[in-house]
N, CA, C and O atoms as a GROMACS GRO file, in nm:
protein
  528
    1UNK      N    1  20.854  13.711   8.589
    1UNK     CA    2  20.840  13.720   8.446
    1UNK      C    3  20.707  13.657   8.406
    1UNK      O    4  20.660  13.550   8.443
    2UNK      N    5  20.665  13.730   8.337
    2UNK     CA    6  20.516  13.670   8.300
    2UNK      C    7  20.502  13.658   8.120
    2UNK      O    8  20.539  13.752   8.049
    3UNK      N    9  20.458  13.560   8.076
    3UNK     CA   10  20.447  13.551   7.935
    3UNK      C   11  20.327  13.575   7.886
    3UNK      O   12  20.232  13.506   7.923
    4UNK      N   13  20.312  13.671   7.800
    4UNK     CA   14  20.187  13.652   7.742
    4UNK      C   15  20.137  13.619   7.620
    4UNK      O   16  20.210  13.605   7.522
    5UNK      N   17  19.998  13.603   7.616
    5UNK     CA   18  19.952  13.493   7.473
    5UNK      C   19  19.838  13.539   7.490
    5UNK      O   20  19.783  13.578   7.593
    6UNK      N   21  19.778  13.531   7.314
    6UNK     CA   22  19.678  13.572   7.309
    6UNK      C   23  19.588  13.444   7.239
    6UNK      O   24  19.628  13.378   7.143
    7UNK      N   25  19.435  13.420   7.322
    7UNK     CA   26  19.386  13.280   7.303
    7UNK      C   27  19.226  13.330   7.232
    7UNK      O   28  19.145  13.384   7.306
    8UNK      N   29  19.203  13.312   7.124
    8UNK     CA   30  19.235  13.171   7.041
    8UNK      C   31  19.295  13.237   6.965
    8UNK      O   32  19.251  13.344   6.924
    9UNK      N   33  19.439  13.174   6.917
    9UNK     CA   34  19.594  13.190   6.864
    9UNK      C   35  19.554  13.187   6.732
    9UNK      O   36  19.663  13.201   6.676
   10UNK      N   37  19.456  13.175   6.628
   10UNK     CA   38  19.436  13.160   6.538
   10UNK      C   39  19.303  13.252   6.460
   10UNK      O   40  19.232  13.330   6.524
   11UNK      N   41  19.289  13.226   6.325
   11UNK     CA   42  19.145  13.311   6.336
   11UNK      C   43  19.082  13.203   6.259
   11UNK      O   44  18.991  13.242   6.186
   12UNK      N   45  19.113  13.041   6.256
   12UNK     CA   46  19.042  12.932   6.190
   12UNK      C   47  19.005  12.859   6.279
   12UNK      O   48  19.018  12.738   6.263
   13UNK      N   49  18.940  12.916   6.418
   13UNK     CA   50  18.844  12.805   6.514
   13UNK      C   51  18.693  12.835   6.430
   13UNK      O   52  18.666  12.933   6.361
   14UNK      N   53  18.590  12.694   6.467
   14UNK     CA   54  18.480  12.682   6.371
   14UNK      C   55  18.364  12.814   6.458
   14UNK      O   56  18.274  12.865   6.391
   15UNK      N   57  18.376  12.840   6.554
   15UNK     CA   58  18.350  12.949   6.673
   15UNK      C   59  18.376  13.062   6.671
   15UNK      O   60  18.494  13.099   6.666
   16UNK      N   61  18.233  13.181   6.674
   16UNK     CA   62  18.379  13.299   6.685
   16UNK      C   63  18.343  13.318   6.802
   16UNK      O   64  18.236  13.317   6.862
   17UNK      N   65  18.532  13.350   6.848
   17UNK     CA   66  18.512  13.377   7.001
   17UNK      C   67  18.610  13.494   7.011
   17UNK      O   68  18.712  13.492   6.942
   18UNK      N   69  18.585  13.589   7.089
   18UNK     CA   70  18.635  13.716   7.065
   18UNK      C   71  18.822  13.690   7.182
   18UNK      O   72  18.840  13.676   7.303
   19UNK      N   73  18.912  13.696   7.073
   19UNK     CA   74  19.070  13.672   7.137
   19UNK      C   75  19.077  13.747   7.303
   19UNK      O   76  18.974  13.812   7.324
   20UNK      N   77  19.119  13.749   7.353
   20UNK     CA   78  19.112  13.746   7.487
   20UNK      C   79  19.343  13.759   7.543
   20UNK      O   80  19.433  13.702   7.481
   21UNK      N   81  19.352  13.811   7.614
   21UNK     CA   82  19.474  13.813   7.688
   21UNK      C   83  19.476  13.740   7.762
   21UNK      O   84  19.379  13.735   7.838
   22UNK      N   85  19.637  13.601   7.788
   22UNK     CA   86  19.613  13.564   7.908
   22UNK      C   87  19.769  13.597   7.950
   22UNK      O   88  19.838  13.670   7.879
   23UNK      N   89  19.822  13.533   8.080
   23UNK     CA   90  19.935  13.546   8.147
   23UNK      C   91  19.997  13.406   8.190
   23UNK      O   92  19.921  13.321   8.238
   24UNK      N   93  20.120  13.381   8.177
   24UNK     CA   94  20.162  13.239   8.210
   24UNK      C   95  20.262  13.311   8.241
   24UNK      O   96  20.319  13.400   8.179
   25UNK      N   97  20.291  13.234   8.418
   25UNK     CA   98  20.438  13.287   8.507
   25UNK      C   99  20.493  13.143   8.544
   25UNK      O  100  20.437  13.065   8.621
   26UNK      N  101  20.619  13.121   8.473
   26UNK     CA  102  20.702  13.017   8.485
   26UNK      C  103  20.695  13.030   8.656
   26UNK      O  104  20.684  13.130   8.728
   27UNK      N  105  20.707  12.894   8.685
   27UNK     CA  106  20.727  12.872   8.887
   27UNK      C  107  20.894  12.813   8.827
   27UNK      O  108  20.998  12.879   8.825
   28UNK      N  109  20.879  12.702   8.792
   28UNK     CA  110  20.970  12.596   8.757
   28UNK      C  111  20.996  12.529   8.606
   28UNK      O  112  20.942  12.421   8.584
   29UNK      N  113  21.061  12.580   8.520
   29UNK     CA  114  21.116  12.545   8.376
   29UNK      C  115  21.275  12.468   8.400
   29UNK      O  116  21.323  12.412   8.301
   30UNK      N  117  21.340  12.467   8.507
   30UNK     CA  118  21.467  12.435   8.497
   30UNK      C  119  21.521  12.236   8.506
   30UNK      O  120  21.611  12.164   8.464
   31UNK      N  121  21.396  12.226   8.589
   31UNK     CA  122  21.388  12.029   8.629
   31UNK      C  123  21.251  12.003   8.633
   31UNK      O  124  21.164  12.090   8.648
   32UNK      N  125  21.230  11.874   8.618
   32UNK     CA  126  21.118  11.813   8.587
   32UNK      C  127  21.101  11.791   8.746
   32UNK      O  128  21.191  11.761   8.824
   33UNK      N  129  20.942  11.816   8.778
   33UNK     CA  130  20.825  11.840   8.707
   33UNK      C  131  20.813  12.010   8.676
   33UNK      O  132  20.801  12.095   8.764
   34UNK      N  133  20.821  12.037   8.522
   34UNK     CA  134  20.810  12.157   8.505
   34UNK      C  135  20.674  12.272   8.574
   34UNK      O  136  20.572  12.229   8.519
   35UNK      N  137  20.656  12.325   8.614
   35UNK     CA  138  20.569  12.429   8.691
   35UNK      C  139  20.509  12.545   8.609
   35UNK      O  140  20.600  12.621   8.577
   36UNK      N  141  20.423  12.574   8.576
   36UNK     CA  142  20.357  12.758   8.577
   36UNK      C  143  20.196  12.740   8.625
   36UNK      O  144  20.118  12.648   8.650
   37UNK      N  145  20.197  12.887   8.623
   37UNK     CA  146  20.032  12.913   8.657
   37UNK      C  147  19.995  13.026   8.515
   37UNK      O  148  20.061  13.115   8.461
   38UNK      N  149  19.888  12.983   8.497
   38UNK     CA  150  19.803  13.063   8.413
   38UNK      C  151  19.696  13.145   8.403
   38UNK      O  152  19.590  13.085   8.388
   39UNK      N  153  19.688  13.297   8.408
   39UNK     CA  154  19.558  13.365   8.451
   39UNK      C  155  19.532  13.370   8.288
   39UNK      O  156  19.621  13.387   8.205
   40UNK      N  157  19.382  13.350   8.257
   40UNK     CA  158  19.326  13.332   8.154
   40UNK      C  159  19.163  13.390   8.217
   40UNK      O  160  19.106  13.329   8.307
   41UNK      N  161  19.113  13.497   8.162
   41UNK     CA  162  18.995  13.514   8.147
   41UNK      C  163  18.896  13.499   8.305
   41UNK      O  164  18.782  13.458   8.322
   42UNK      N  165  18.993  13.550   8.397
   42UNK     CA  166  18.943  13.584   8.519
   42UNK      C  167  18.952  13.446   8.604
   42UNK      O  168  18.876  13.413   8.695
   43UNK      N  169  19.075  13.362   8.549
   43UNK     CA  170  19.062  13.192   8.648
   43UNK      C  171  19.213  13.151   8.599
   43UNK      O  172  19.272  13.160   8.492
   44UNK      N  173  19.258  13.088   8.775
   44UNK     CA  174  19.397  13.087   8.716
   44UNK      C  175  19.410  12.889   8.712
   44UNK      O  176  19.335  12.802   8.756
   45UNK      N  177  19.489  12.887   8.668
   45UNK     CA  178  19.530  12.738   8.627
   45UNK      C  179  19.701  12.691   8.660
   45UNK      O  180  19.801  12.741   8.609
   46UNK      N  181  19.696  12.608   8.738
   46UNK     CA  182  19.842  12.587   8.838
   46UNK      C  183  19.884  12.440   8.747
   46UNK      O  184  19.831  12.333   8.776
   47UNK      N  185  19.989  12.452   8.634
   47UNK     CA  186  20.031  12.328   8.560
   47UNK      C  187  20.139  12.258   8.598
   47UNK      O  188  20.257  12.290   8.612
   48UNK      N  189  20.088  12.167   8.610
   48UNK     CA  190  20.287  12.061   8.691
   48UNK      C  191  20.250  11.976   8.505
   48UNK      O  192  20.148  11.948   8.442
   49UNK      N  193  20.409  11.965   8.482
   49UNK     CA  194  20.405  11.869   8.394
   49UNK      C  195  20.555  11.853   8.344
   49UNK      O  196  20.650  11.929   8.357
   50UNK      N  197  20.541  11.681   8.260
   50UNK     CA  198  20.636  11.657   8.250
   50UNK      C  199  20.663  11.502   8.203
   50UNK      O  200  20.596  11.449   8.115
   51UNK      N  201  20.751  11.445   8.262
   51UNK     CA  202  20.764  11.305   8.185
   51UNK      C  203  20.793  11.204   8.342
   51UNK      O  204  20.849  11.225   8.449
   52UNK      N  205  20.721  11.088   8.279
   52UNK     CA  206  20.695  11.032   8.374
   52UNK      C  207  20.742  10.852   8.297
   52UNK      O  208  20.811  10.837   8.197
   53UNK      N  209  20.706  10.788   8.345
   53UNK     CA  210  20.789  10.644   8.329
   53UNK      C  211  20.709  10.598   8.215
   53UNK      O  212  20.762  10.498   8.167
   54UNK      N  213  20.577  10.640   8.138
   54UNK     CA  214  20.506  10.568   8.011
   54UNK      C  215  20.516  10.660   7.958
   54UNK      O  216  20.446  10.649   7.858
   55UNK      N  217  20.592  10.815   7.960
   55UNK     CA  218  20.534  10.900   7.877
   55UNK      C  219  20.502  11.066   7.958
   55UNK      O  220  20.526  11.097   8.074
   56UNK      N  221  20.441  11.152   7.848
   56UNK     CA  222  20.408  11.277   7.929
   56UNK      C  223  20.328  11.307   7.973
   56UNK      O  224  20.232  11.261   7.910
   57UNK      N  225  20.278  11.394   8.097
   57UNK     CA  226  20.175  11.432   8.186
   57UNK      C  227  20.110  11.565   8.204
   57UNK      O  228  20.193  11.647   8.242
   58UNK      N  229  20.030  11.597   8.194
   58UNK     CA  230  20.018  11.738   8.248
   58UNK      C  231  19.879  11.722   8.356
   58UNK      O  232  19.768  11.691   8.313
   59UNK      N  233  19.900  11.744   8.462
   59UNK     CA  234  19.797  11.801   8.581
   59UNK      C  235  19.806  11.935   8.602
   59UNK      O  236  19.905  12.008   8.589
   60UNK      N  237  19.683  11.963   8.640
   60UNK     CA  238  19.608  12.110   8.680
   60UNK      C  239  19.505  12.084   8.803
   60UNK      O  240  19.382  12.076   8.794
   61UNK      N  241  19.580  12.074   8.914
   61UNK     CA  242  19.512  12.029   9.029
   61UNK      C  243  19.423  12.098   9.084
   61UNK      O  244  19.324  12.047   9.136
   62UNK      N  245  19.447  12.229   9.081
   62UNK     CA  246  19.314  12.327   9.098
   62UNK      C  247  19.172  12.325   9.023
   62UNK      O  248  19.062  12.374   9.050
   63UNK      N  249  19.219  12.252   8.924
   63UNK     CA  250  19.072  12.197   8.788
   63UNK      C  251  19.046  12.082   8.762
   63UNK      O  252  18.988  12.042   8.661
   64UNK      N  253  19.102  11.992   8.885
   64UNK     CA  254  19.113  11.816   8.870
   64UNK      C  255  19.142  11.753   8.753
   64UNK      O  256  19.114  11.640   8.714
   65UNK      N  257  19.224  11.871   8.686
   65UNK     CA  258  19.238  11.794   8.551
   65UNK      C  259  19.366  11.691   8.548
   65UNK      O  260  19.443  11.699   8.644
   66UNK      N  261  19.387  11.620   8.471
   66UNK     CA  262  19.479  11.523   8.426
   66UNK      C  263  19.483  11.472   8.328
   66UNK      O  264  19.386  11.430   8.266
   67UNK      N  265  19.595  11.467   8.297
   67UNK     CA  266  19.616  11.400   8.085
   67UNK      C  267  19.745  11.322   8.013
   67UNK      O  268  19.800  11.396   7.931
   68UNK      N  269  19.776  11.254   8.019
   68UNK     CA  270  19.887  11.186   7.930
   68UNK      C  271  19.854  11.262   7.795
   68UNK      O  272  19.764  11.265   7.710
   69UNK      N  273  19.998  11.331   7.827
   69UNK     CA  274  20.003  11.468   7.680
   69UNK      C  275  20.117  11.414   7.577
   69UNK      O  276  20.194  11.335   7.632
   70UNK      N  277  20.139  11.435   7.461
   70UNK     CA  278  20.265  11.414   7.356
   70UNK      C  279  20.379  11.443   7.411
   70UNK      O  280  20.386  11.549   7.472
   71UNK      N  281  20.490  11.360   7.405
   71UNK     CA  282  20.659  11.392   7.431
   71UNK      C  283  20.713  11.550   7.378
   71UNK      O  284  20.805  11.620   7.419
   72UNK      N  285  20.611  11.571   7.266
   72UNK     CA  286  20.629  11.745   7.200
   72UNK      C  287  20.518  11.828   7.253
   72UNK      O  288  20.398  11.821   7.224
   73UNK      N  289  20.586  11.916   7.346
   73UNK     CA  290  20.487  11.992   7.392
   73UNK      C  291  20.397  12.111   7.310
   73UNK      O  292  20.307  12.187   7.344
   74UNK      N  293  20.456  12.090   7.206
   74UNK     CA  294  20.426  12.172   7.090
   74UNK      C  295  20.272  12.095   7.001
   74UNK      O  296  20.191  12.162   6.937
   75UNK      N  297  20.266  11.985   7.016
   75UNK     CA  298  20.170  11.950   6.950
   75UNK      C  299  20.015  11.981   6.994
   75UNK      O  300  19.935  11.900   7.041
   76UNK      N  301  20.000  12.076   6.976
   76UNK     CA  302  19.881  12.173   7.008
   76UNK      C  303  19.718  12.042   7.019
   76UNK      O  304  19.632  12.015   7.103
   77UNK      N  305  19.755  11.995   6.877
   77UNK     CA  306  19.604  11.924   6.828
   77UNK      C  307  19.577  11.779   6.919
   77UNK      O  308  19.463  11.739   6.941
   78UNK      N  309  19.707  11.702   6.972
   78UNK     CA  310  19.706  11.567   7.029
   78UNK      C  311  19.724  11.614   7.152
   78UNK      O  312  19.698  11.519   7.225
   79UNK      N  313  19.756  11.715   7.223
   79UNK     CA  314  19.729  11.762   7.366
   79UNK      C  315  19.610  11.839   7.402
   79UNK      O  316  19.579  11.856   7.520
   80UNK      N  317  19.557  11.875   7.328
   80UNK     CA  318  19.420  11.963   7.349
   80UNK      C  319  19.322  11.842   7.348
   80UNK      O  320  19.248  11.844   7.446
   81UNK      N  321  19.303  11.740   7.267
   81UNK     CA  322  19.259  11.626   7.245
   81UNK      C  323  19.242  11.546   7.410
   81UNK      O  324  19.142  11.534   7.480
   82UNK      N  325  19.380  11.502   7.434
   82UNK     CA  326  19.364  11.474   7.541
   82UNK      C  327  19.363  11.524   7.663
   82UNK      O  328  19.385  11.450   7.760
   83UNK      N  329  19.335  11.661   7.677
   83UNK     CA  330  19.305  11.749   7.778
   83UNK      C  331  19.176  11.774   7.774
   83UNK      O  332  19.134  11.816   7.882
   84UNK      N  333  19.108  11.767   7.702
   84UNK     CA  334  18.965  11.786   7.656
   84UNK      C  335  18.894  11.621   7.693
   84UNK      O  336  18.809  11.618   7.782
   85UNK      N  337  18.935  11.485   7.620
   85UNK     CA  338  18.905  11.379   7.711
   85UNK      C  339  18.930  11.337   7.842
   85UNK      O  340  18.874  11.239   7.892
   86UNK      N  341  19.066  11.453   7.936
   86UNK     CA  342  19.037  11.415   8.077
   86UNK      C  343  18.893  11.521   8.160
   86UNK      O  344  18.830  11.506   8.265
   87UNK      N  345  18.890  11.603   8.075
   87UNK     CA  346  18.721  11.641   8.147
   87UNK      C  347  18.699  11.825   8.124
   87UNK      O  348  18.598  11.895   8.132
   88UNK      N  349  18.816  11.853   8.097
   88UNK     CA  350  18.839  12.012   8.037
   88UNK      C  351  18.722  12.048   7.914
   88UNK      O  352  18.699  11.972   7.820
   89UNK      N  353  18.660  12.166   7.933
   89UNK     CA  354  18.635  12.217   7.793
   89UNK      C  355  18.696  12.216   7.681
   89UNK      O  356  18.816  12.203   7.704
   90UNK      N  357  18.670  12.224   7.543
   90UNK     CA  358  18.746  12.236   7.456
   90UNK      C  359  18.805  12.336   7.428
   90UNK      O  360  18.897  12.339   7.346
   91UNK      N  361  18.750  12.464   7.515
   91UNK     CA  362  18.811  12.565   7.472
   91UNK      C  363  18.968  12.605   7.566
   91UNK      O  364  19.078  12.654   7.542
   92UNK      N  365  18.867  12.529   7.718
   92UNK     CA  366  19.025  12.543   7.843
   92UNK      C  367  19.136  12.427   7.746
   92UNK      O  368  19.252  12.455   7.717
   93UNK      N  369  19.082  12.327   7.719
   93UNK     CA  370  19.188  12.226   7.662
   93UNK      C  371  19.302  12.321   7.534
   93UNK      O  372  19.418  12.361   7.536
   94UNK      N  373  19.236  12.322   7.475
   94UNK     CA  374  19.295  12.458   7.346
   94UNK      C  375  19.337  12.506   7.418
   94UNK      O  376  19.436  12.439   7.450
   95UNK      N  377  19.330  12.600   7.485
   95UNK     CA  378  19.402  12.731   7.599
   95UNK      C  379  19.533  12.650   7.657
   95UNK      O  380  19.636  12.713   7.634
   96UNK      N  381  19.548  12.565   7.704
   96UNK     CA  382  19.610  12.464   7.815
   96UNK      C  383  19.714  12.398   7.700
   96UNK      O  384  19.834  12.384   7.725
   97UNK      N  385  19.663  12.364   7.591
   97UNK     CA  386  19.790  12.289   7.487
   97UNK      C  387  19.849  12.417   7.438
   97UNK      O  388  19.969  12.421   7.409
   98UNK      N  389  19.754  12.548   7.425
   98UNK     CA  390  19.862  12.684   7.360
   98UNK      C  391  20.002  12.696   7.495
   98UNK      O  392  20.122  12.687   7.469
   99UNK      N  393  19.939  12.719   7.640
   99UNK     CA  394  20.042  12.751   7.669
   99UNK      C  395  20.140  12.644   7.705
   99UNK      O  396  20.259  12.673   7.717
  100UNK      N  397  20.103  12.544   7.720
  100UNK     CA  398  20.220  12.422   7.652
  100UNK      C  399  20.338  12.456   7.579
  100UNK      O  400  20.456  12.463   7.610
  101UNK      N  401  20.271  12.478   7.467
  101UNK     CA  402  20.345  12.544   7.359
  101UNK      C  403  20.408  12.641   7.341
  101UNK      O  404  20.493  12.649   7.253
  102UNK      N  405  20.376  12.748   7.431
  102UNK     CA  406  20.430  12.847   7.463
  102UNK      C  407  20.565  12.846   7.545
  102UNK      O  408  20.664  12.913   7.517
  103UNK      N  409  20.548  12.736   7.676
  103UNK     CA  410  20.623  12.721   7.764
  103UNK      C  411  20.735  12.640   7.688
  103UNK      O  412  20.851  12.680   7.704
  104UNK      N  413  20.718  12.557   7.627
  104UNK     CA  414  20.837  12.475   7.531
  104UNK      C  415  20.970  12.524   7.532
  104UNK      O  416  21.078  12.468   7.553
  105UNK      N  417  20.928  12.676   7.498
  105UNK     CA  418  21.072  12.750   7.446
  105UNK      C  419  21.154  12.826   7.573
  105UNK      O  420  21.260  12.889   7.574
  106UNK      N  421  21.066  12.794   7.671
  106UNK     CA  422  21.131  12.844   7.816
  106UNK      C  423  21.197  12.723   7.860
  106UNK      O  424  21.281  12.727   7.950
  107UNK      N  425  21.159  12.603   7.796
  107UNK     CA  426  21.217  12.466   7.880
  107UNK      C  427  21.376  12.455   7.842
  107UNK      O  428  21.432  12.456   7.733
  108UNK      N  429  21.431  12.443   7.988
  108UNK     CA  430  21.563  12.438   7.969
  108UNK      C  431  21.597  12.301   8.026
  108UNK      O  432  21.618  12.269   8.143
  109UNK      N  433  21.597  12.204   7.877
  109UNK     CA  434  21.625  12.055   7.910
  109UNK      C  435  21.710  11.977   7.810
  109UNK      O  436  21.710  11.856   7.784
  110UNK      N  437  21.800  12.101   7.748
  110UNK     CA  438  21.848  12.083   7.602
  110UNK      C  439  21.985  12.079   7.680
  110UNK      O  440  22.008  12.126   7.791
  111UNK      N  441  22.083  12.001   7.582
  111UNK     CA  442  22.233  11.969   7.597
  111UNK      C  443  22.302  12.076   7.669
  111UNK      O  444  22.251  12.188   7.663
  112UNK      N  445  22.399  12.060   7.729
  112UNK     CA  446  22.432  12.244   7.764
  112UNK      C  447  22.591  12.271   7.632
  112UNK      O  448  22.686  12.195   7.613
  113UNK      N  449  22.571  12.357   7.591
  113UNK     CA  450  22.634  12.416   7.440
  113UNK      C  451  22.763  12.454   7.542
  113UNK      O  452  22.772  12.469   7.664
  114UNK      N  453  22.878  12.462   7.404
  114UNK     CA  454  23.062  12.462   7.458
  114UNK      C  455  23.005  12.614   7.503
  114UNK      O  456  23.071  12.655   7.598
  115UNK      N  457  22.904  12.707   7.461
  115UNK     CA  458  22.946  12.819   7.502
  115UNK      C  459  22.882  12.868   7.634
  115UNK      O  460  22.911  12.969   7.698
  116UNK      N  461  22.768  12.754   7.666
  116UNK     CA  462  22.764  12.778   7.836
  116UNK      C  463  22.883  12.744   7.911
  116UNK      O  464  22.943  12.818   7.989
  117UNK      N  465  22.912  12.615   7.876
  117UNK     CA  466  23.020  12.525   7.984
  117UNK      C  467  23.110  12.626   7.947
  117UNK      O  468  23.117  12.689   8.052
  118UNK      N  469  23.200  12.695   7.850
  118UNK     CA  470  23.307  12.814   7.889
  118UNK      C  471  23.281  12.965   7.989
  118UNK      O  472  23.348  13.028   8.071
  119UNK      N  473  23.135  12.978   7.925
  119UNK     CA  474  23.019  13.054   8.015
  119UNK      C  475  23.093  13.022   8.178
  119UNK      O  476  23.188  13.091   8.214
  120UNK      N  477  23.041  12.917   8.261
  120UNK     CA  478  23.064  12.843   8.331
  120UNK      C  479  23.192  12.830   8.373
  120UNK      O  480  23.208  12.878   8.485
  121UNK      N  481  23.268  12.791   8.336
  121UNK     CA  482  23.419  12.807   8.396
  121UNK      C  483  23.443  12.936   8.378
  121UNK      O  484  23.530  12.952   8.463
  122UNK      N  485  23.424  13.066   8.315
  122UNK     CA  486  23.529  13.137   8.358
  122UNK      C  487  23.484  13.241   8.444
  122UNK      O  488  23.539  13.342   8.489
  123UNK      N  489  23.360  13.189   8.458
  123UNK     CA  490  23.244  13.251   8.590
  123UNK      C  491  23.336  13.200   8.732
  123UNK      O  492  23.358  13.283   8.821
  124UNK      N  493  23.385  13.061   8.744
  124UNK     CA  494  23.414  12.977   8.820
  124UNK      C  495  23.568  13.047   8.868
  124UNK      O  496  23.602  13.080   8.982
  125UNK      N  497  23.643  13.057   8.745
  125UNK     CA  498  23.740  13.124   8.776
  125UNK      C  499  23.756  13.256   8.795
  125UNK      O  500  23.876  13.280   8.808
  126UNK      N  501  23.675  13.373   8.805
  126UNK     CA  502  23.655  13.489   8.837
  126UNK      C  503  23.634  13.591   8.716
  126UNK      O  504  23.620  13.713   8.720
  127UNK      N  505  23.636  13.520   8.627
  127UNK     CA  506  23.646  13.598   8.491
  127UNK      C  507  23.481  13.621   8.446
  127UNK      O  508  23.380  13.556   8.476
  128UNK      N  509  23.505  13.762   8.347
  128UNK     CA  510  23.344  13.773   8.338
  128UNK      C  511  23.359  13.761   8.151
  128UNK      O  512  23.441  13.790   8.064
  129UNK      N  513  23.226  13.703   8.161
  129UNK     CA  514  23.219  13.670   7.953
  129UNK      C  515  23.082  13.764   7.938
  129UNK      O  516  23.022  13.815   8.033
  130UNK      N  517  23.049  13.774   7.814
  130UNK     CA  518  22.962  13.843   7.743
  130UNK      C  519  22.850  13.824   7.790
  130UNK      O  520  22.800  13.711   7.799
  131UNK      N  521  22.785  13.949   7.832
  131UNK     CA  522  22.637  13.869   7.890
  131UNK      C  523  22.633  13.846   8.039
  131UNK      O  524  22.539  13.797   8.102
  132UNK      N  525  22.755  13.892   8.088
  132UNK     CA  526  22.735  13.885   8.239
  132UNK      C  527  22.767  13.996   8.325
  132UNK      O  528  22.750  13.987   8.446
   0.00000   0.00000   0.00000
């Protein structure tokens, strides 16, 4: 499964830079350290990230990057920030907090709901529910 996004996500950067297609393929969304890779503009980008004992992380070891990122992976402006002060462009940093943000809604780290766990048992007991 591959997600796609289109970068720069906005049309209020101070730059014009002509929007561009990229691709983000979840490796690992299910346990921490969360996983994808990102082809963006002919260069791919391999993201481990996640939470760690002061807080959140994101490395990109193929780009020596590294960053203590926001607990909300959503916060586009304080992760681009500090993806951009571990040594990233501003524009890879921007790129790198979008698909952050993107990936958020793939992260499966939320409570599990009465209607998985019934999901779940009646899978267990041979029975099939909606959706399966």
């Amino acid at each position: 499964m591959s997600i796609p996004f289109i970068y720069p996500p906005g049309s209020d950067m101070t730059e014009e830079v002509e929007p561009c297609l990229g691709y983000i393929t979840p490796i690992c969304l299910d346990e921490e350290p969360y996983e994808a890779t990102v082809d963006f503009d002919g260069f791919s980008y391999h993201l481990i990230f996640g939470r760690q004992i002061n807080g959140h992380f994101l490395c990109v070891p193929n780009w020596h990057i590294g960053a203590e990122i926001s607990a909300s992976y959503e916060d586009i402006l304080w992760n681009s920030d500090s993806i951009r002060r571990s040594g990233a462009s501003d524009s890879v940093a921007l790129m790198l907090a979008q698909c952050l943000y993107e990936l958020n809604s793939y992260i499966d780290d939320k409570p599990l709901s009465d209607n998985y766990v019934a999901h779940i048992c009646a899978l267990i007991q041979g029975g099939r529910t909606r959706g399966t």
